[in-house]
C-alpha positions in Angstrom: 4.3 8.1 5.9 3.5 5.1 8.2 2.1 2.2 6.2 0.2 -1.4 7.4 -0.3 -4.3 5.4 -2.3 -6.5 7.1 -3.6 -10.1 5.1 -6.3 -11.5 7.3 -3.4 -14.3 8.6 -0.5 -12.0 9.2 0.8 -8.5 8.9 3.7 -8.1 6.0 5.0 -5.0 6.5 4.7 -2.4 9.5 7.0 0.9 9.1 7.7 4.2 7.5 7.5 4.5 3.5 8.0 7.5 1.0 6.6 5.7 -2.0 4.0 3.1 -2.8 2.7 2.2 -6.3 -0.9 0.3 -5.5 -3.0 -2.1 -8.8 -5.8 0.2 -8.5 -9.2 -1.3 -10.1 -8.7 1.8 -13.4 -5.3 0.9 -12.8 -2.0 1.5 -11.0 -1.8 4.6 -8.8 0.9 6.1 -6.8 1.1 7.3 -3.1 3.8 9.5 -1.5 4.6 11.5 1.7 1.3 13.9 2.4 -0.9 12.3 0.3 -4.4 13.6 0.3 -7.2 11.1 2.0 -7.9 8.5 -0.7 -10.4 5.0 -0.3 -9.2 3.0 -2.7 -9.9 -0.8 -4.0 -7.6 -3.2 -4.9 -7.0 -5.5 -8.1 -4.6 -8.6 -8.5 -1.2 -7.4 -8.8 1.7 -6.4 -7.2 2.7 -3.3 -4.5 5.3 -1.9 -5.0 6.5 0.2 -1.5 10.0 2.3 -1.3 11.3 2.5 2.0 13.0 5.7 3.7 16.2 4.3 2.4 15.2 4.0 -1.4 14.8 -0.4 -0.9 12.1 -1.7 -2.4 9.3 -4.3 -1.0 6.8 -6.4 -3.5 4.1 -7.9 -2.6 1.8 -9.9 -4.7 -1.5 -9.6 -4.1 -5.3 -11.0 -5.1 -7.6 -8.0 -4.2 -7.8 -5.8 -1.1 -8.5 -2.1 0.0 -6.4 0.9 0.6 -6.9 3.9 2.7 -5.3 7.1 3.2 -5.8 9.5 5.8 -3.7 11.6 8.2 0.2 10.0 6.4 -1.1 7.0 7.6 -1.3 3.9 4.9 -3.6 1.1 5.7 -3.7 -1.2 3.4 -5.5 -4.9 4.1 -5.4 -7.4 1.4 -5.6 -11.2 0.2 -2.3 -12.4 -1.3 
């Protein structure tokens, strides 16, 4: 899936995921490939993404939103 994490300063990751764990507000949640459409909001913690060649990315975050819709990941947050 294509994912975008956009802060309102800068972008800190553009490209092609097949896993990212997301600190949902109930908790932590999991996206992969073919997800179904999903709105999510974000609590303090960490993303986790997996890249197409099994690397992972953190990124600590503060709060933010996620959507899901098409295999596309947009995900816009405060770090």
């Amino acid at each position: 899936m294509h994912v975008t994490i956009l802060t309102p300063e800068t972008q800190l990751f553009e490209g092609e995921a097949r896993a990212i764990v997301m600190p949902g507000l109930d908790g932590k949640f999991e996206v992969l490939d073919r997800h179904a459409p999903l709105i999510s909001a974000l609590t303090k913690g960490k993303i986790v993404l997996t890249d197409l060649k099994g690397e992972k990315h953190q990124f600590a975050i503060q709060n933010g939103f996620a959507e899901i819709l098409k295999n596309e990941a947009s995900i816009l947050v405060r770090v």
